[in-house]
Predicted model as a PDB file, atoms N, CA, C, CB and O in Angstrom, pLDDT in the B-factor column:
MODEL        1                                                                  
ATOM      1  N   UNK A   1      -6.646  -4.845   5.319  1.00 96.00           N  
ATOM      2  CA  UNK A   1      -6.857  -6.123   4.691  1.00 96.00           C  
ATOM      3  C   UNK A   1      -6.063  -6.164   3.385  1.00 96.00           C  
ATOM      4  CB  UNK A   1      -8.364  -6.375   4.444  1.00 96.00           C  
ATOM      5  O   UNK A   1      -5.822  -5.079   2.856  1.00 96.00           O  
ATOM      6  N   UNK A   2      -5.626  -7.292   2.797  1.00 97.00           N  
ATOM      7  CA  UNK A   2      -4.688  -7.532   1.903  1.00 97.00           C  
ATOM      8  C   UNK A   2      -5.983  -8.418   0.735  1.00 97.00           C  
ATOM      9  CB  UNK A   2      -3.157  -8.504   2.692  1.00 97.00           C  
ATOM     10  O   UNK A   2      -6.699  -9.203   1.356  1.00 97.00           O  
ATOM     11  N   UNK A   3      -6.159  -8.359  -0.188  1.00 98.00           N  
ATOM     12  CA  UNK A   3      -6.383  -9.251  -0.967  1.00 98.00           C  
ATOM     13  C   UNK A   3      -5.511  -9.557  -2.201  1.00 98.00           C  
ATOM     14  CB  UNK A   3      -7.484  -9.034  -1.234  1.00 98.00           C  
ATOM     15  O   UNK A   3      -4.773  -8.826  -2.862  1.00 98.00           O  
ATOM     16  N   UNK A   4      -5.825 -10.866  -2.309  1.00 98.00           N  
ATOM     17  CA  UNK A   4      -4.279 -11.519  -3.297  1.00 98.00           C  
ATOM     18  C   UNK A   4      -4.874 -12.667  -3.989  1.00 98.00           C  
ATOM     19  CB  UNK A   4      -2.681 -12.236  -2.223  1.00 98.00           C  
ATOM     20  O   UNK A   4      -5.302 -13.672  -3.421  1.00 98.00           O  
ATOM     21  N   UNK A   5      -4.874 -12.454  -5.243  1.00 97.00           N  
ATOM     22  CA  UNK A   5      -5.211 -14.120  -5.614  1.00 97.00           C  
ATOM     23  C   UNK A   5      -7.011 -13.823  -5.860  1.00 97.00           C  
ATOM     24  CB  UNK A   5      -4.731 -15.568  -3.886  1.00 97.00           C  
ATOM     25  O   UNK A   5      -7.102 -13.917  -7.084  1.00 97.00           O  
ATOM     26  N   UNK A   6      -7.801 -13.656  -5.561  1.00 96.00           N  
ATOM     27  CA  UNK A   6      -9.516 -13.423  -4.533  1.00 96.00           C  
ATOM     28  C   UNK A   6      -9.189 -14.122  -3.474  1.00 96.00           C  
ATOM     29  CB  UNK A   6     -11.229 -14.167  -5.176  1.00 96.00           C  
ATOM     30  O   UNK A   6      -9.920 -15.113  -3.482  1.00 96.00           O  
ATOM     31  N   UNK A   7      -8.371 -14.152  -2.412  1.00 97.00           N  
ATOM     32  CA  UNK A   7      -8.457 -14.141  -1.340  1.00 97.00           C  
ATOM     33  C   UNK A   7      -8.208 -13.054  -0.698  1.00 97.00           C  
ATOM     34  CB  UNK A   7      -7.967 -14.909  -1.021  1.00 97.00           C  
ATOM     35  O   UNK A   7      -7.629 -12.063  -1.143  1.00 97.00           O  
ATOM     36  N   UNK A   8      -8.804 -13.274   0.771  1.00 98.00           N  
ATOM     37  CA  UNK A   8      -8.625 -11.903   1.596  1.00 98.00           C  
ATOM     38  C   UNK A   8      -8.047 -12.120   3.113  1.00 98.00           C  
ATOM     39  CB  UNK A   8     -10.152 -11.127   1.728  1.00 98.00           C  
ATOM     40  O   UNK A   8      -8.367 -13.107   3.775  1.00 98.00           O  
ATOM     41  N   UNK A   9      -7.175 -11.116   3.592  1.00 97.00           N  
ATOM     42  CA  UNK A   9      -6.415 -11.652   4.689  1.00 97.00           C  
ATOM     43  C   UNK A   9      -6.109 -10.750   5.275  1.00 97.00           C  
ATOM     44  CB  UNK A   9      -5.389 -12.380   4.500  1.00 97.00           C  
ATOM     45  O   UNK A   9      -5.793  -9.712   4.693  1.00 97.00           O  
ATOM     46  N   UNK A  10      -6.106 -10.861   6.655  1.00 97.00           N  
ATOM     47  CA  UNK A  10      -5.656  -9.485   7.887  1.00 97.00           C  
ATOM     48  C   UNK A  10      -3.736  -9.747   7.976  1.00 97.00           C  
ATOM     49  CB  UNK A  10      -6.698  -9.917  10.148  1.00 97.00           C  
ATOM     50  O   UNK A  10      -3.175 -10.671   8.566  1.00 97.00           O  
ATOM     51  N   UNK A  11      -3.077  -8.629   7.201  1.00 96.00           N  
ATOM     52  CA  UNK A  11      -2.022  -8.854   7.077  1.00 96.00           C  
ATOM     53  C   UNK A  11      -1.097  -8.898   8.529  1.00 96.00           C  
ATOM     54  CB  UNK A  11      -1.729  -7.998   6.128  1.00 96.00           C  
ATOM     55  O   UNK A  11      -1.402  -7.923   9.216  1.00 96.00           O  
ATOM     56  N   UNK A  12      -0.279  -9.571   9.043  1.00 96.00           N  
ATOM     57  CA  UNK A  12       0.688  -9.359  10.131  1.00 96.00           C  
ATOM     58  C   UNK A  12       2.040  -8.785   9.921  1.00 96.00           C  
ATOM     59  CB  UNK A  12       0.896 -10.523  10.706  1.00 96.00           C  
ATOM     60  O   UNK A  12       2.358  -8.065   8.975  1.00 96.00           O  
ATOM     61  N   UNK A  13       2.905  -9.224  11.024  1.00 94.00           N  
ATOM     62  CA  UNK A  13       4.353  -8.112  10.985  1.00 94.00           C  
ATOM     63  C   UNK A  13       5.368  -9.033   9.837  1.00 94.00           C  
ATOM     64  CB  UNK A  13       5.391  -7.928  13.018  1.00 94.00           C  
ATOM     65  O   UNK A  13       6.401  -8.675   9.272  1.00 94.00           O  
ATOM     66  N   UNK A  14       4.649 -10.290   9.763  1.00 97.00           N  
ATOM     67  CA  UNK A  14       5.495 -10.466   8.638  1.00 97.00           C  
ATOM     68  C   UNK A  14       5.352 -10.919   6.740  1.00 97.00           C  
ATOM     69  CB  UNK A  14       6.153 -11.351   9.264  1.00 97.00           C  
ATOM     70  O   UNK A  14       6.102 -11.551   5.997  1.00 97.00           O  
ATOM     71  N   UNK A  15       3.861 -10.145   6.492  1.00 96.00           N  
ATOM     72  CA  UNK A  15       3.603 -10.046   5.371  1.00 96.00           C  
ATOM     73  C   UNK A  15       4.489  -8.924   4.686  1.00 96.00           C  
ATOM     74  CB  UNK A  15       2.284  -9.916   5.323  1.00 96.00           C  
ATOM     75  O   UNK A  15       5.031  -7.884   5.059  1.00 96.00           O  
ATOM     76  N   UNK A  16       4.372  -9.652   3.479  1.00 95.00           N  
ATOM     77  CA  UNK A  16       5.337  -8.974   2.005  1.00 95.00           C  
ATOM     78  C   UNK A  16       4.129  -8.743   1.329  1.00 95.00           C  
ATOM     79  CB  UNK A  16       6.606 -10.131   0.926  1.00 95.00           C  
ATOM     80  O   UNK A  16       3.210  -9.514   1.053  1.00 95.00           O  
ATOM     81  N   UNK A  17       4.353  -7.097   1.029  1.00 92.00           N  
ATOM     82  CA  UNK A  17       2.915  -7.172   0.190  1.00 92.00           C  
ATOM     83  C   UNK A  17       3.945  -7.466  -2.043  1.00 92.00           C  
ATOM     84  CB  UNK A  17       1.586  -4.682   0.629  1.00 92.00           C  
ATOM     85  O   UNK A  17       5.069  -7.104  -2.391  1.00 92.00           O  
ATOM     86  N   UNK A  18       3.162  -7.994  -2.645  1.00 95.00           N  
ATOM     87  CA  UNK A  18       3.664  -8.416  -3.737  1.00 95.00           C  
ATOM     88  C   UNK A  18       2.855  -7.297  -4.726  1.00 95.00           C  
ATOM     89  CB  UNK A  18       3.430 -10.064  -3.951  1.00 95.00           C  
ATOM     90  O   UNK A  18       1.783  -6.806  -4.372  1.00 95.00           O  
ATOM     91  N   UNK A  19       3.486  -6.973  -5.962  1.00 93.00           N  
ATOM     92  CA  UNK A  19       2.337  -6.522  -7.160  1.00 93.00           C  
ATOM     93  C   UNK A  19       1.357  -7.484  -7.618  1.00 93.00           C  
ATOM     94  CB  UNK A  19       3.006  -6.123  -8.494  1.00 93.00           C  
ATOM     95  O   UNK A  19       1.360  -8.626  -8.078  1.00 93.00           O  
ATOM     96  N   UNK A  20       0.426  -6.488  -7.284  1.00 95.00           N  
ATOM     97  CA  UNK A  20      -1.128  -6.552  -8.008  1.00 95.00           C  
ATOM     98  C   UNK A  20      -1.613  -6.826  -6.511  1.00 95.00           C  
ATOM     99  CB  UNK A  20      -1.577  -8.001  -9.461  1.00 95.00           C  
ATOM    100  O   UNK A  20      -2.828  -7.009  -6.428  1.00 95.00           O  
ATOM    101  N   UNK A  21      -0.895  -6.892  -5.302  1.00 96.00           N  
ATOM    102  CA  UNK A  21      -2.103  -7.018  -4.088  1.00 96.00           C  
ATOM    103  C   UNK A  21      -3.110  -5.663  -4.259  1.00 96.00           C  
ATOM    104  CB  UNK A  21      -1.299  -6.989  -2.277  1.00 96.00           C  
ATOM    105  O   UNK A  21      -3.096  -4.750  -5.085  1.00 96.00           O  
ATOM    106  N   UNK A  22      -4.000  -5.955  -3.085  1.00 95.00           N  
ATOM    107  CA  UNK A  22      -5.315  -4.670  -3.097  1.00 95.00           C  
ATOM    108  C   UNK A  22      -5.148  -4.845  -1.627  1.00 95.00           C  
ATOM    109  CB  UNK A  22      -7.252  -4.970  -3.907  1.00 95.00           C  
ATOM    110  O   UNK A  22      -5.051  -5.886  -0.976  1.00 95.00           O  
ATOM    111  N   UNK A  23      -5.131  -3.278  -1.149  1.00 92.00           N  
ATOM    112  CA  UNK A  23      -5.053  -2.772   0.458  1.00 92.00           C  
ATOM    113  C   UNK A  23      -6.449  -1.925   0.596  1.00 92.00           C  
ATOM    114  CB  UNK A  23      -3.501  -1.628   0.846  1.00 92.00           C  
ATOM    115  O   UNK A  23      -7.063  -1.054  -0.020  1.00 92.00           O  
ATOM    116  N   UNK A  24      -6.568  -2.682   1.733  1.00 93.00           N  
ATOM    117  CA  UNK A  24      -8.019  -1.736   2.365  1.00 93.00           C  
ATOM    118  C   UNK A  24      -7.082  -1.197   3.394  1.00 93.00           C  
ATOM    119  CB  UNK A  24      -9.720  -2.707   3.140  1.00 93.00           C  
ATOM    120  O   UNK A  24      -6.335  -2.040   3.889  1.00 93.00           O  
ATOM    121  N   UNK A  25      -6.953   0.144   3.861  1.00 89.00           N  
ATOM    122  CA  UNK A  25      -7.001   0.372   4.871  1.00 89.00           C  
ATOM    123  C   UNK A  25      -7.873   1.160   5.600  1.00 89.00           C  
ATOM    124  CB  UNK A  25      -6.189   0.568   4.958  1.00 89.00           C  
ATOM    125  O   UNK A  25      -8.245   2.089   4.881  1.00 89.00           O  
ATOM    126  N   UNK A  26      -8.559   1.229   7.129  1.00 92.00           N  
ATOM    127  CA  UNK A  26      -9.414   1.438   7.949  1.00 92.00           C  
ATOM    128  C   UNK A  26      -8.859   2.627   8.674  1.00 92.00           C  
ATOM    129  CB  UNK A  26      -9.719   0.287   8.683  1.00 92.00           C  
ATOM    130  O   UNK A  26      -7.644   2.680   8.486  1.00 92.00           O  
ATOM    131  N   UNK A  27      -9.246   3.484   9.340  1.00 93.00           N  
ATOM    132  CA  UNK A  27      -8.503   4.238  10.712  1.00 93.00           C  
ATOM    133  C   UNK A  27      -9.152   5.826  10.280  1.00 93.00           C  
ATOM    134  CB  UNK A  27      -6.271   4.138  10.753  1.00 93.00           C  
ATOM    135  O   UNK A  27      -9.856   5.990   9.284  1.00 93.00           O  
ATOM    136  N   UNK A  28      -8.723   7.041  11.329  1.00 96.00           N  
ATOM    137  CA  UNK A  28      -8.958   7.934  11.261  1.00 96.00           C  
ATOM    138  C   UNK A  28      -8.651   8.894   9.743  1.00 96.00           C  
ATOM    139  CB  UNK A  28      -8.506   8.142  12.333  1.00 96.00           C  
ATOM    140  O   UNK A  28      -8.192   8.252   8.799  1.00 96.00           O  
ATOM    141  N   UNK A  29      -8.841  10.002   9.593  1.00 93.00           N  
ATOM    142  CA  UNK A  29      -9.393  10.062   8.172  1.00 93.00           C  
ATOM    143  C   UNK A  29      -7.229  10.855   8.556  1.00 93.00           C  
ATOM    144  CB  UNK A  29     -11.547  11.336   7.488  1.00 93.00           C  
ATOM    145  O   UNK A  29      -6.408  10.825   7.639  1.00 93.00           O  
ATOM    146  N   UNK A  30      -6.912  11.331   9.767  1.00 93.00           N  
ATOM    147  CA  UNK A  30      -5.519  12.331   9.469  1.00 93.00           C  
ATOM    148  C   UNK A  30      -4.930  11.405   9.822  1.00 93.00           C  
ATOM    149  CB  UNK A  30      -5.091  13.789  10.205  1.00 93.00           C  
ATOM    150  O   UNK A  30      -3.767  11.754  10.022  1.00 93.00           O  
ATOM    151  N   UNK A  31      -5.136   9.905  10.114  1.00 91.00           N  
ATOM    152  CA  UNK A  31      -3.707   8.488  10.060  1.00 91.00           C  
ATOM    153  C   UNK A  31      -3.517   8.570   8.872  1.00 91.00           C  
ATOM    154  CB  UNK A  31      -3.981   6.655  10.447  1.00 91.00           C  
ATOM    155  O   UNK A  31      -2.395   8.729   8.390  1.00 91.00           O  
ATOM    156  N   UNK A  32      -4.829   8.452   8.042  1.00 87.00           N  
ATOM    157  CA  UNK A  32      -4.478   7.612   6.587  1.00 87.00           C  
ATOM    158  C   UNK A  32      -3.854   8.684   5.899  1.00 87.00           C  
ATOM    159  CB  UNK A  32      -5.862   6.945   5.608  1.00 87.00           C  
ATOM    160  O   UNK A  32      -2.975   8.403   5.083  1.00 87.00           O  
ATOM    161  N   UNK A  33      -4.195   9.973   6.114  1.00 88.00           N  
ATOM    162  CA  UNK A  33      -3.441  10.984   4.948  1.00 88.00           C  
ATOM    163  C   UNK A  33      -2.271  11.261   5.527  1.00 88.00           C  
ATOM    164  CB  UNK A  33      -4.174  12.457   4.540  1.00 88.00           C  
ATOM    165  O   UNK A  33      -1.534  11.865   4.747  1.00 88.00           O  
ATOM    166  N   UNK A  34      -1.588  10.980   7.046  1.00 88.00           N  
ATOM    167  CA  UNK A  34      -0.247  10.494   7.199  1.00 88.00           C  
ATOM    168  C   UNK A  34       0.021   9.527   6.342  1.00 88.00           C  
ATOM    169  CB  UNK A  34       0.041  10.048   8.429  1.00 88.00           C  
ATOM    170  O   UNK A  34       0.412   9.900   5.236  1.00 88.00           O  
ATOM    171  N   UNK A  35      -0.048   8.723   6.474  1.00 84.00           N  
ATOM    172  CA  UNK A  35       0.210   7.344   5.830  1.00 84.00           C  
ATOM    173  C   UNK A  35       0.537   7.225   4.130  1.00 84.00           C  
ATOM    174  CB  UNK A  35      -1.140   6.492   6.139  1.00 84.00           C  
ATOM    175  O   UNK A  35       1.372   6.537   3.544  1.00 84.00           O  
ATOM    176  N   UNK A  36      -0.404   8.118   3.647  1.00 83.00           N  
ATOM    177  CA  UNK A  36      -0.717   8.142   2.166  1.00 83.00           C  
ATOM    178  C   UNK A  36       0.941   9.513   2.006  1.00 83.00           C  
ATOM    179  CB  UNK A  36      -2.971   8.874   1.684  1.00 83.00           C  
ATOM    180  O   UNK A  36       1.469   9.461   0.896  1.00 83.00           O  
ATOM    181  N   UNK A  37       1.392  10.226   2.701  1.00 83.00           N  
ATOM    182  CA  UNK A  37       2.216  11.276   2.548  1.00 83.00           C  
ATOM    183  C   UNK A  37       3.387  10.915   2.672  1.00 83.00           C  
ATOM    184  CB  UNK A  37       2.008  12.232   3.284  1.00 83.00           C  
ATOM    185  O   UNK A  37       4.273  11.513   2.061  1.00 83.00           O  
ATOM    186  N   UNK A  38       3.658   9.875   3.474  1.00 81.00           N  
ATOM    187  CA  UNK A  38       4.832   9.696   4.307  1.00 81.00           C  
ATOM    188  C   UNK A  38       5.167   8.615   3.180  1.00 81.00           C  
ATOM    189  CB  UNK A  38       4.676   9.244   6.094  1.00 81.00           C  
ATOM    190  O   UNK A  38       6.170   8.714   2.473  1.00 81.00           O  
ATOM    191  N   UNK A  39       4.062   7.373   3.054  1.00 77.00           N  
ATOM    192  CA  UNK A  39       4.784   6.098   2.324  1.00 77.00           C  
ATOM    193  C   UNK A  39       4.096   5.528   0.962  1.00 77.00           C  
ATOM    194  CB  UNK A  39       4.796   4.817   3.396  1.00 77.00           C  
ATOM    195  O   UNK A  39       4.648   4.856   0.091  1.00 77.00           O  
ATOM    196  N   UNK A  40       2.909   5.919   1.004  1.00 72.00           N  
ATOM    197  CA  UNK A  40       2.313   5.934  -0.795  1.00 72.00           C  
ATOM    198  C   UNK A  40       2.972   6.950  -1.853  1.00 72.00           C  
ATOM    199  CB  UNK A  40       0.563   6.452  -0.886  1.00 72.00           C  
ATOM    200  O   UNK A  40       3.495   6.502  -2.873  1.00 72.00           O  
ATOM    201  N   UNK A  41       2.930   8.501  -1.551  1.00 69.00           N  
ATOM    202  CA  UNK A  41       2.992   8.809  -2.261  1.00 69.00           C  
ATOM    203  C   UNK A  41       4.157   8.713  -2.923  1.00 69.00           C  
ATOM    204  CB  UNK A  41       2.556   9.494  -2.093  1.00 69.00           C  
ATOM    205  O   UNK A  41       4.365   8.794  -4.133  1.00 69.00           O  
ATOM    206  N   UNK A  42       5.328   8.427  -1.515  1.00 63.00           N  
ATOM    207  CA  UNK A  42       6.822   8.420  -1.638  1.00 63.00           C  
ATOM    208  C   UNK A  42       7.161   7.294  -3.021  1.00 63.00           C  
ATOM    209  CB  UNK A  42       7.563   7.845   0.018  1.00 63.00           C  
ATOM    210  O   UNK A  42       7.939   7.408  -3.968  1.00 63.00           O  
ATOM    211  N   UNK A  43       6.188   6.186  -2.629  1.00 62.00           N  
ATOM    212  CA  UNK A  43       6.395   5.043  -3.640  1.00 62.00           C  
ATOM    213  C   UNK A  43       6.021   5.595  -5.054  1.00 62.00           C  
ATOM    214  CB  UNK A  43       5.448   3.704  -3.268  1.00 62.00           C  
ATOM    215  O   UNK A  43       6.878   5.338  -5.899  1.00 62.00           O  
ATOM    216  N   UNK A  44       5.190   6.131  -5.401  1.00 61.00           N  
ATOM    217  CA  UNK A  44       4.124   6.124  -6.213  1.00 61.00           C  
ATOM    218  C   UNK A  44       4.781   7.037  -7.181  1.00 61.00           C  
ATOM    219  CB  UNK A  44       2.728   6.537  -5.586  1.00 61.00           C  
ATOM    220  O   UNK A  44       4.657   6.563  -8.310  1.00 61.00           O  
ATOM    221  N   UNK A  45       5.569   8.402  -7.185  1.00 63.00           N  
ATOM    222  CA  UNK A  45       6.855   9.194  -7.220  1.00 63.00           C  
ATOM    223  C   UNK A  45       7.957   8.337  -7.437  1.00 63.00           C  
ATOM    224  CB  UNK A  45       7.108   9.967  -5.972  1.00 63.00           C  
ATOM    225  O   UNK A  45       8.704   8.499  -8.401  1.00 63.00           O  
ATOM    226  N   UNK A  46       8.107   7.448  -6.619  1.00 62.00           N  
ATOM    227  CA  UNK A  46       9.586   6.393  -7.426  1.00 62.00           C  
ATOM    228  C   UNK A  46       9.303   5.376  -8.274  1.00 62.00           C  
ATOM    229  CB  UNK A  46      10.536   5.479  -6.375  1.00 62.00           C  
ATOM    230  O   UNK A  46      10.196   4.724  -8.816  1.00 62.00           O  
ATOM    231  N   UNK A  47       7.915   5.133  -8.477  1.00 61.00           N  
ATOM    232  CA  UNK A  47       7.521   4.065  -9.908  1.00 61.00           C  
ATOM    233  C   UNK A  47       7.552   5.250 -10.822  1.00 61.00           C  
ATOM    234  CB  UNK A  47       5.726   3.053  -9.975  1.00 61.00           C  
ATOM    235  O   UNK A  47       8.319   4.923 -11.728  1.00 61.00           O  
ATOM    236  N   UNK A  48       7.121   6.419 -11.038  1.00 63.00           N  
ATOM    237  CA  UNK A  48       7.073   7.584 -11.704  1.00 63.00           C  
ATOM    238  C   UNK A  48       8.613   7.788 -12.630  1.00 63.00           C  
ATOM    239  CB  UNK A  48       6.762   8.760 -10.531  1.00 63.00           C  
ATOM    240  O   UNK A  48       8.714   7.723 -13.855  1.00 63.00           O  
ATOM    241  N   UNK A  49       9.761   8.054 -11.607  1.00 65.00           N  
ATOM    242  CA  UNK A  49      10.411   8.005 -11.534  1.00 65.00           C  
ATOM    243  C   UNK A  49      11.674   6.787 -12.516  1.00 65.00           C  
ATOM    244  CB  UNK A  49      10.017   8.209 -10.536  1.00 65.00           C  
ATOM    245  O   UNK A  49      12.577   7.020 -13.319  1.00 65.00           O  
ATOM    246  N   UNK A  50      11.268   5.855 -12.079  1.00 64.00           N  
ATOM    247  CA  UNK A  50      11.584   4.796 -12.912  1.00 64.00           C  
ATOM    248  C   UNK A  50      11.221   4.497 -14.770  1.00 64.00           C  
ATOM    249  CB  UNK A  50      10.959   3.839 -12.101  1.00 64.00           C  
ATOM    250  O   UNK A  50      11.861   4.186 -15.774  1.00 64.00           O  
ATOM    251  N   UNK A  51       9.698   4.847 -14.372  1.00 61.00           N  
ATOM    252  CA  UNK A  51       9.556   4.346 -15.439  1.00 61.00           C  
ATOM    253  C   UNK A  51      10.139   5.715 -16.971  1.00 61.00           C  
ATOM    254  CB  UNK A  51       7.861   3.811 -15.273  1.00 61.00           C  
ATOM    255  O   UNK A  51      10.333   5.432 -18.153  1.00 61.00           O  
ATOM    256  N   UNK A  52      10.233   6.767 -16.459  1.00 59.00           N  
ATOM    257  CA  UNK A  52      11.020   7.866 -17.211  1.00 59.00           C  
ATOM    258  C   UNK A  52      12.127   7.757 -17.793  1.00 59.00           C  
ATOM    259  CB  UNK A  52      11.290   8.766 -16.565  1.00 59.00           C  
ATOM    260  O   UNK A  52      12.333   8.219 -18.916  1.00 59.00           O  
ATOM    261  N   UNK A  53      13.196   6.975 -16.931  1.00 58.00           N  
ATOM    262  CA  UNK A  53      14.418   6.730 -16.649  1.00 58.00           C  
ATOM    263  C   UNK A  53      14.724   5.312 -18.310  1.00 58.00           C  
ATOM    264  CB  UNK A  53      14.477   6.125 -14.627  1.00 58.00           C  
ATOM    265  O   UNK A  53      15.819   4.772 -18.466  1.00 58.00           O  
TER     266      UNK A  53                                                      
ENDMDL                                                                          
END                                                                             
């Protein structure tokens, strides 16, 4: 789920998520810590990154 604004919404294939959205995500506990390894943390390391610079 995406919330934006206080609204809340089941995102599809062609949502843009923007800054300051809020992500719920749901699923098995070794999807999400895929998920969190592969493409959060990757991000989270290049705002890091940036803001040093």
């Amino acid at each position: 789920m995406v919330e934006r604004n206080d609204k809340t919404f089941t995102p599809n294939g062609s949502t843009v998520l923007v800054t300051d959205d809020v992500l719920t995500i749901l699923g098995e506990t070794k999807s999400i810590a895929k998920l969190y390894k592969e493409y959060i943390s990757y991000e989270i390391d290049k705002l890091d990154t940036e803001e040093t610079t």
